[in-house]
NUSESE-264517 format. One record per residue (C-alpha): residue number from 0; residue in three letters; x, y negated, z. Coordinates in Angstrom, 3 decimals, padded with zeros to 6 digits. Example, Ala and Ser with C-alpha at 12.3 -4.5 7.8 and 13.67 -1.06 7.14 Angstrom:
{nr = 0; rest = ALA; X = 012.300; Y = 004.500; Z = 007.800};
{nr = 1; rest = SER; X = 013.670; Y = 001.060; Z = 007.140};
//
This chain:
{nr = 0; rest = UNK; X = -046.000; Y = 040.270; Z = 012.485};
{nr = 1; rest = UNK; X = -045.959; Y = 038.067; Z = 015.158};
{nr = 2; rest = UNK; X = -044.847; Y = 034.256; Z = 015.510};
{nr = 3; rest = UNK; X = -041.703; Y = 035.093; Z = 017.322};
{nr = 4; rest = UNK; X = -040.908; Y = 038.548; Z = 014.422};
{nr = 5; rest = UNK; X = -041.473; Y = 035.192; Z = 012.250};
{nr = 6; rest = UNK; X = -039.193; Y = 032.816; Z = 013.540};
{nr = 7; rest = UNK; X = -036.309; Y = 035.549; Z = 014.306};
{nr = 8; rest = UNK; X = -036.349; Y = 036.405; Z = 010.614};
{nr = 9; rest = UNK; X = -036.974; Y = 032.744; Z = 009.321};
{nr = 10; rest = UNK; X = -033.811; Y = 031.851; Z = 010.792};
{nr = 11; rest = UNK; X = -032.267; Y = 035.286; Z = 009.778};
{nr = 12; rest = UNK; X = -032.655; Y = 034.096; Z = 006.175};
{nr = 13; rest = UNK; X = -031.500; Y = 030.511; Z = 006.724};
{nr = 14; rest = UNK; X = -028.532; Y = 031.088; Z = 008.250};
{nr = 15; rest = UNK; X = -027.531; Y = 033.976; Z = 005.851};
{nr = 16; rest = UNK; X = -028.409; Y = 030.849; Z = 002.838};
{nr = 17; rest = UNK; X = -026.344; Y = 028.816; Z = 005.022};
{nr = 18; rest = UNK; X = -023.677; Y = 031.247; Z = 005.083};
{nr = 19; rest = UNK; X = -023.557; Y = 031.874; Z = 001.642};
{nr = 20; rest = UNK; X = -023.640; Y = 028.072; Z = 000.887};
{nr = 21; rest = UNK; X = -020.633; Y = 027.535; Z = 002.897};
{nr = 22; rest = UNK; X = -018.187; Y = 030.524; Z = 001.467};
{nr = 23; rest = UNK; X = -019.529; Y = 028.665; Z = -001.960};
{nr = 24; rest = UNK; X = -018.327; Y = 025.253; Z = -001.086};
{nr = 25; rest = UNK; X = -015.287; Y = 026.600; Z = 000.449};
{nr = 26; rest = UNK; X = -014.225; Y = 029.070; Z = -002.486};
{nr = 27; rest = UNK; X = -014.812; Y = 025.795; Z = -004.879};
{nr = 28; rest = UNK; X = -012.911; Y = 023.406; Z = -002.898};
{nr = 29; rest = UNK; X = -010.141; Y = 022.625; Z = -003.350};
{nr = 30; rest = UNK; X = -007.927; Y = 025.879; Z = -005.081};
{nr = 31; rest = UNK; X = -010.045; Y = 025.268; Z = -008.220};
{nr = 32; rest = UNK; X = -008.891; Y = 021.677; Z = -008.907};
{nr = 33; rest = UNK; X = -006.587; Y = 021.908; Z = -011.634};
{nr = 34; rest = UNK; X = -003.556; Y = 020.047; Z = -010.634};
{nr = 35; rest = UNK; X = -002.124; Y = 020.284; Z = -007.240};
{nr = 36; rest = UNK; X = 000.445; Y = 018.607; Z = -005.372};
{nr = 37; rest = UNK; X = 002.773; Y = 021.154; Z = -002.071};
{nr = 38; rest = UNK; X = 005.458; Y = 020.616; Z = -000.062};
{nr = 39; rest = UNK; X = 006.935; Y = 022.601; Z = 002.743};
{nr = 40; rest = UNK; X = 010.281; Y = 023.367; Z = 004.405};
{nr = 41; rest = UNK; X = 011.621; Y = 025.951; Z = 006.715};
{nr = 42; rest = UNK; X = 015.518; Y = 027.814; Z = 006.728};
{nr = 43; rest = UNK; X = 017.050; Y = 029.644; Z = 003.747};
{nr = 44; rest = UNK; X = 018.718; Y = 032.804; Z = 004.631};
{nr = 45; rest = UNK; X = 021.768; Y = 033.787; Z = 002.499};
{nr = 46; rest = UNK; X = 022.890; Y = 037.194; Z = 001.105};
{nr = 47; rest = UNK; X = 026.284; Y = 038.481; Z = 000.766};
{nr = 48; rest = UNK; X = 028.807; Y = 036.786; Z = -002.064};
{nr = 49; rest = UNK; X = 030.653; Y = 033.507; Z = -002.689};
{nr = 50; rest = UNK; X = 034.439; Y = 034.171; Z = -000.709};
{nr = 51; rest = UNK; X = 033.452; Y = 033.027; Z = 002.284};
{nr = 52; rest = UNK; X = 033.536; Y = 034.944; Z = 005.692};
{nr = 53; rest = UNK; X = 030.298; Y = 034.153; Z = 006.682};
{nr = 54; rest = UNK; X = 027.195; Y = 032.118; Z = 005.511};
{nr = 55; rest = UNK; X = 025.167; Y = 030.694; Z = 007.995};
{nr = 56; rest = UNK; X = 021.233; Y = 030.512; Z = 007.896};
{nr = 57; rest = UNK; X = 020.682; Y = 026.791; Z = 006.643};
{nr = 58; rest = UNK; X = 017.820; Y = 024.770; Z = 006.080};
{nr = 59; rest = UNK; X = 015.679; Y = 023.671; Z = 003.129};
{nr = 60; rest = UNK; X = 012.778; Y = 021.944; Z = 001.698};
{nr = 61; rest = UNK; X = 010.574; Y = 022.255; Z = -001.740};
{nr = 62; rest = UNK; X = 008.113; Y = 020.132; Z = -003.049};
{nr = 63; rest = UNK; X = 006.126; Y = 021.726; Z = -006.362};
{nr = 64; rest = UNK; X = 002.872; Y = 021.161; Z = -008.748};
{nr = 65; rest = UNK; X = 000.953; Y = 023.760; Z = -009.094};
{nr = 66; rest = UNK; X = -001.387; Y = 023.429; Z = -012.917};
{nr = 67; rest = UNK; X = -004.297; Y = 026.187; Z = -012.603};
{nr = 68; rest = UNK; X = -004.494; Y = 027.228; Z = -016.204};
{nr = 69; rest = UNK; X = -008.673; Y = 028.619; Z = -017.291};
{nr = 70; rest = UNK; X = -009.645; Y = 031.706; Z = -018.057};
{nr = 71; rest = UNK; X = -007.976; Y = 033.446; Z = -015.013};
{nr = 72; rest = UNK; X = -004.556; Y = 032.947; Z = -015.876};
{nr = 73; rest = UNK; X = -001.622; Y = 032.721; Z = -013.716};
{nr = 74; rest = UNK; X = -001.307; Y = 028.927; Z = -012.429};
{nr = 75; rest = UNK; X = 002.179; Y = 027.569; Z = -013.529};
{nr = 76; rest = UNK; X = 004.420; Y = 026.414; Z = -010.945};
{nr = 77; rest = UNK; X = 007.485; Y = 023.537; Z = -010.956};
{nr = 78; rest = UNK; X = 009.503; Y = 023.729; Z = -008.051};
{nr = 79; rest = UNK; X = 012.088; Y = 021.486; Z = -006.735};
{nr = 80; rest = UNK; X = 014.593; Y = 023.258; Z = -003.849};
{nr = 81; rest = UNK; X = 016.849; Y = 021.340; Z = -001.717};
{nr = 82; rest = UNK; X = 019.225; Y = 023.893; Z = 000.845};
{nr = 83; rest = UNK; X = 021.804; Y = 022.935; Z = 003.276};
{nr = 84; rest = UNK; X = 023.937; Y = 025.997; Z = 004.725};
{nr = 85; rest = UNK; X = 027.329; Y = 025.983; Z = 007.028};
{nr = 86; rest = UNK; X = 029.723; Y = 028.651; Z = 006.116};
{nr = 87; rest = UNK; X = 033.535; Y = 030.074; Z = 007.350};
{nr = 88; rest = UNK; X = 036.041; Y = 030.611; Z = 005.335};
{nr = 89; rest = UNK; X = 039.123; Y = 032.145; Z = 005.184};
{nr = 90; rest = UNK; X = 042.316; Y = 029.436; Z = 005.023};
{nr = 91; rest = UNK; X = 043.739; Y = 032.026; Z = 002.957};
{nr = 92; rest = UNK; X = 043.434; Y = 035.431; Z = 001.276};
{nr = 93; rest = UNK; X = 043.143; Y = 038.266; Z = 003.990};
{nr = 94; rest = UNK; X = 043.445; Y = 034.982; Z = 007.159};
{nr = 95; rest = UNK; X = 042.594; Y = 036.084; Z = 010.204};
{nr = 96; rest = UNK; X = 041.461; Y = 031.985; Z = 010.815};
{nr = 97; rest = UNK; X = 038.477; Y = 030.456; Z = 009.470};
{nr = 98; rest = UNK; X = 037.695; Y = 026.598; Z = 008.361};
{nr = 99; rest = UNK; X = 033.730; Y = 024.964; Z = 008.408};
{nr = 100; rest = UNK; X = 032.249; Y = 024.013; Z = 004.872};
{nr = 101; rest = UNK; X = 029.144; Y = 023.370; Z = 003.584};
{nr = 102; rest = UNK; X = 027.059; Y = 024.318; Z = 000.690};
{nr = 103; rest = UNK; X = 024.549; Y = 022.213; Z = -000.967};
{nr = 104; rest = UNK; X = 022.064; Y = 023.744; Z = -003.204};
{nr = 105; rest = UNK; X = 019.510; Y = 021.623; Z = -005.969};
{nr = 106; rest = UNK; X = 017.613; Y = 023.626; Z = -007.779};
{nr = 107; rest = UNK; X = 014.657; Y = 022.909; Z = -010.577};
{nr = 108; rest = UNK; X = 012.506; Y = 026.133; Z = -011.083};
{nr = 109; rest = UNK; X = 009.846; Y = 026.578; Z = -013.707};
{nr = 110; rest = UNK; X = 007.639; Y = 029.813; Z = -013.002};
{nr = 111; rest = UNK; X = 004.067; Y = 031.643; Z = -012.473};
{nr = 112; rest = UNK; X = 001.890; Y = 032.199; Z = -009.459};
{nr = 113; rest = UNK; X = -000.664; Y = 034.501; Z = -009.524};
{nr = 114; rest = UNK; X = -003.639; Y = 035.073; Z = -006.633};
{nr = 115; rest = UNK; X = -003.768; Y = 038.425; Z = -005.764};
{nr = 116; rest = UNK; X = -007.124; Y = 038.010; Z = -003.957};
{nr = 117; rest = UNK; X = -009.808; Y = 035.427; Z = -004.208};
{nr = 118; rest = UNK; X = -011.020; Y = 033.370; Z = -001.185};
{nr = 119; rest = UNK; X = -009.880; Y = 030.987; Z = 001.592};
{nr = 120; rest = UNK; X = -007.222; Y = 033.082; Z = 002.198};
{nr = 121; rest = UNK; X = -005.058; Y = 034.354; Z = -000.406};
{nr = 122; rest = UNK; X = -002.170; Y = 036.390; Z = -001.301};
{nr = 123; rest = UNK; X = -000.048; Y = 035.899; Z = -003.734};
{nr = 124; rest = UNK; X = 003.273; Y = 036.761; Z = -006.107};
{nr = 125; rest = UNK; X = 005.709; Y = 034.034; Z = -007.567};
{nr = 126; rest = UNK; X = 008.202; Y = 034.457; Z = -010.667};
{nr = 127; rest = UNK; X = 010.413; Y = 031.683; Z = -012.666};
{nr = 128; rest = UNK; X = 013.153; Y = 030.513; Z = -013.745};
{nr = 129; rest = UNK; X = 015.684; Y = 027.743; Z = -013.404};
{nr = 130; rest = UNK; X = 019.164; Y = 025.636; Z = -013.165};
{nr = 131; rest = UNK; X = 020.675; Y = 025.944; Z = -009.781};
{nr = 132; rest = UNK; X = 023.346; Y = 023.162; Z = -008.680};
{nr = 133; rest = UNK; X = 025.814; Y = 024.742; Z = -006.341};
{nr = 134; rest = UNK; X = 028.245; Y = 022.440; Z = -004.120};
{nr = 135; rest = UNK; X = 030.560; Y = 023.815; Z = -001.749};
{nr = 136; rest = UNK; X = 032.488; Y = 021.375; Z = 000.698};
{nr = 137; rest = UNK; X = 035.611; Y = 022.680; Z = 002.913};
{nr = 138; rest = UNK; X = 037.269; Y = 019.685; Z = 004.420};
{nr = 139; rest = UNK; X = 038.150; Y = 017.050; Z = 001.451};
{nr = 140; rest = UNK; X = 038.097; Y = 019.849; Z = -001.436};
{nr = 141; rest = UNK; X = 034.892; Y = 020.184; Z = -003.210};
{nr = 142; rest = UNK; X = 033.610; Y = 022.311; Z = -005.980};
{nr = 143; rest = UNK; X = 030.295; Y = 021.618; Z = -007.589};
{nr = 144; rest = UNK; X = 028.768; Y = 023.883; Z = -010.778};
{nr = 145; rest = UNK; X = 025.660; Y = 024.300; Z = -012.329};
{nr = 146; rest = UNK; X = 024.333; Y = 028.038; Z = -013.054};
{nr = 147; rest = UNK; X = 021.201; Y = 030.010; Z = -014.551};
{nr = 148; rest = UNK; X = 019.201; Y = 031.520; Z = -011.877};
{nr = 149; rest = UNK; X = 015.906; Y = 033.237; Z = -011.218};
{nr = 150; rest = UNK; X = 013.605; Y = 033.267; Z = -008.039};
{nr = 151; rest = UNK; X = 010.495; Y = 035.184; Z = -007.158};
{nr = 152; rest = UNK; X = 008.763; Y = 036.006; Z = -003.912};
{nr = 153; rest = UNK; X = 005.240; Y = 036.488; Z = -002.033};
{nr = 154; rest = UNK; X = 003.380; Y = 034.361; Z = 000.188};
{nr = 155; rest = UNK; X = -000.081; Y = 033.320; Z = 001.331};
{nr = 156; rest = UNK; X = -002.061; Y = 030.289; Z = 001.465};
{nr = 157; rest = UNK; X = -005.140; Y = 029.594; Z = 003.601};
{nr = 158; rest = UNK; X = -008.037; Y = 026.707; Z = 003.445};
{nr = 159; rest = UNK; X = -007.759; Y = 024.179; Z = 006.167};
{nr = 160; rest = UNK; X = -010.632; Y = 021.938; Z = 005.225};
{nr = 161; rest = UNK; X = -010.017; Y = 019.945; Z = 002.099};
{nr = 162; rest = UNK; X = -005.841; Y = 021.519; Z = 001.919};
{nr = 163; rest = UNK; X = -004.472; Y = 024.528; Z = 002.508};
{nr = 164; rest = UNK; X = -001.382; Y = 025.498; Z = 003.870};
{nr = 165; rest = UNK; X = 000.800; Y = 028.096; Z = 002.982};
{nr = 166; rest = UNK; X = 003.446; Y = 030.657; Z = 004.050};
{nr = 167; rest = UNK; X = 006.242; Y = 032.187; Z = 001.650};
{nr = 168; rest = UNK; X = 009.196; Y = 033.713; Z = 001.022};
{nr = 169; rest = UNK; X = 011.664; Y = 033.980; Z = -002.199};
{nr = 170; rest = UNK; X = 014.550; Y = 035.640; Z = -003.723};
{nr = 171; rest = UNK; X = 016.875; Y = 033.260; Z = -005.234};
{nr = 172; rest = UNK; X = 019.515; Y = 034.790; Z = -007.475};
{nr = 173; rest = UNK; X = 021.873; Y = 032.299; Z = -009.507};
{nr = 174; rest = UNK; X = 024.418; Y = 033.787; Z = -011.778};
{nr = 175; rest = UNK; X = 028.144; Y = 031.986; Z = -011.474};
{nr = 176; rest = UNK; X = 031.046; Y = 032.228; Z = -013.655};
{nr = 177; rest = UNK; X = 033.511; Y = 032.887; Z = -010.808};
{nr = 178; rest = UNK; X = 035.263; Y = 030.027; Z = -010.060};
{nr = 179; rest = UNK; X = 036.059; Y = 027.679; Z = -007.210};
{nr = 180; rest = UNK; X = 034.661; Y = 028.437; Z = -003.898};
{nr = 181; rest = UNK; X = 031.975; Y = 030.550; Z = -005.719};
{nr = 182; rest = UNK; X = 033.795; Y = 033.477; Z = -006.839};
{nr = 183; rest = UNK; X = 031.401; Y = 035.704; Z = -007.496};
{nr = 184; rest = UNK; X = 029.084; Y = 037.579; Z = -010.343};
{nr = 185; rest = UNK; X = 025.737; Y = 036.220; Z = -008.556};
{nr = 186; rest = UNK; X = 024.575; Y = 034.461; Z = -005.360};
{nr = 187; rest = UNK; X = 021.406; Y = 035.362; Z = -003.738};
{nr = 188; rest = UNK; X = 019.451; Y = 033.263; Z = -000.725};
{nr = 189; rest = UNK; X = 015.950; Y = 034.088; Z = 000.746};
{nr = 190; rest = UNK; X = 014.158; Y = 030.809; Z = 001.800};
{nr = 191; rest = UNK; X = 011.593; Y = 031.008; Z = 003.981};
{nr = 192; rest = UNK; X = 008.711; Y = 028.033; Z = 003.832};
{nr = 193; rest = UNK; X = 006.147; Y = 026.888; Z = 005.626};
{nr = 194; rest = UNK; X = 004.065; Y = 023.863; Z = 004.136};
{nr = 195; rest = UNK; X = 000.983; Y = 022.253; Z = 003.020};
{nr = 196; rest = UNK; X = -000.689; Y = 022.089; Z = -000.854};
{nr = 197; rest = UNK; X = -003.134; Y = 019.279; Z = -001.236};
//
C-alpha cells in the first residue's frame, strides 16, 4: 500500500472514531440528565363549545419539569398553562349583535412523555391529567370555575448544543358543569408551542 493509500485510510478511520465520538457525546448530553427545566409559548387554538359566537385564536405560555425515570420508562411531566383568548358573544339568546369578552385559562397538568425515537432529534407523545381554571370576562360580569380536564399531544425536540428546543401541539379537553358563560358538557383548545428545555 502506498503512503498516500495510508494516509487516505488513516484519516478514514479517525474521522469515522471522531464521528462516532461525537453522536456519543451528543446522545449523552443533555436528554439523559434526570431533571429538566422547559418553557415555551406560542397561540392556543379553540374548538367549538362554551355559548359564545366565536372564539378567537389566543395566546399562551407553559413552563414544565420534565423527571426522566430509569429503566426506559416514560419521563413524567408537570405542566403549568397560562391562555388568553378574545371571544363574541351573543347579547342575548338567538342576537343578531355580538359583545367582546375574554377568557382566561390556568391550568396545572400532571402527565407522561414518552420518546418515540432516540437521538438529537426526537419524536414524541404526551398524556396527563389536570385542574383547569376557566374565567370568562364580558364587560363587568365575570364567571370563573374550576373543572377536571385531560390533555395529550405530539411534538419534537431537537439538540441545540447543551439545550434543546422543542415543537408541540396538545389537545386540551376540560369537562364543565354547564353554568355561566361556559355552558357546555366539555371545552376543548389545541395550543401550539414553541420553546426551549434546558
Amino acid at each position: 500500500m502506498s503512503n498516500k493509500n495510508r494516509i487516505i485510510v488513516a484519516a478514514a478511520i479517525v474521522v469515522a472514531g471522531a464521528g462516532k465520538l461525537t453522536a456519543q457525546r451528543m446522545d449523552a448530553m443533555p436528554t439523559d440528565r434526570m431533571v429538566r427545566f422547559g418553557f415555551g409559548g406560542g397561540v392556543v387554538v379553540p374548538r367549538e363549545g362554551a355559548t359564545v359566537l366565536s372564539v378567537k385564536t389566543g395566546v399562551q405560555g407553559q413552563g414544565f419539569m420534565l423527571i426522566q425515570l430509569p429503566g426506559g420508562l416514560p419521563a413524567l411531566r408537570m405542566n403549568v398553562d397560562y391562555a388568553k383568548m378574545k371571544f363574541d358573544r351573543p347579547t342575548t339568546a338567538g342576537a343578531a349583535t355580538t359583545v367582546s369578552g375574554d377568557r382566561k385559562v390556568l391550568d396545572g397538568v400532571a402527565g407522561i412523555r414518552l420518546d418515540l425515537l432516540p437521538g438529537p432529534v426526537r419524536p414524541y407523545v404526551l398524556a396527563g391529567v389536570g385542574a383547569f381554571k376557566m374565567e370568562d370576562v364580558v364587560g363587568a360580569t365575570s364567571f370563573s370555575d374550576t373543572n377536571f380536564g385531560a390533555d395529550g399531544g405530539v411534538g419534537v425536540s431537537f439538540k441545540l448544543g447543551r439545550i434543546s428546543g422543542f415543537f408541540e401541539t396538545r389537545l386540551q379537553n376540560v369537562w364543565t358543569n354547564k353554568a355561566g358563560f361556559v355552558d357546555t358538557k366539555t371545552i376543548q383548545s389545541f395550543p401550539v408551542s414553541f420553546g426551549l428545555l434546558f
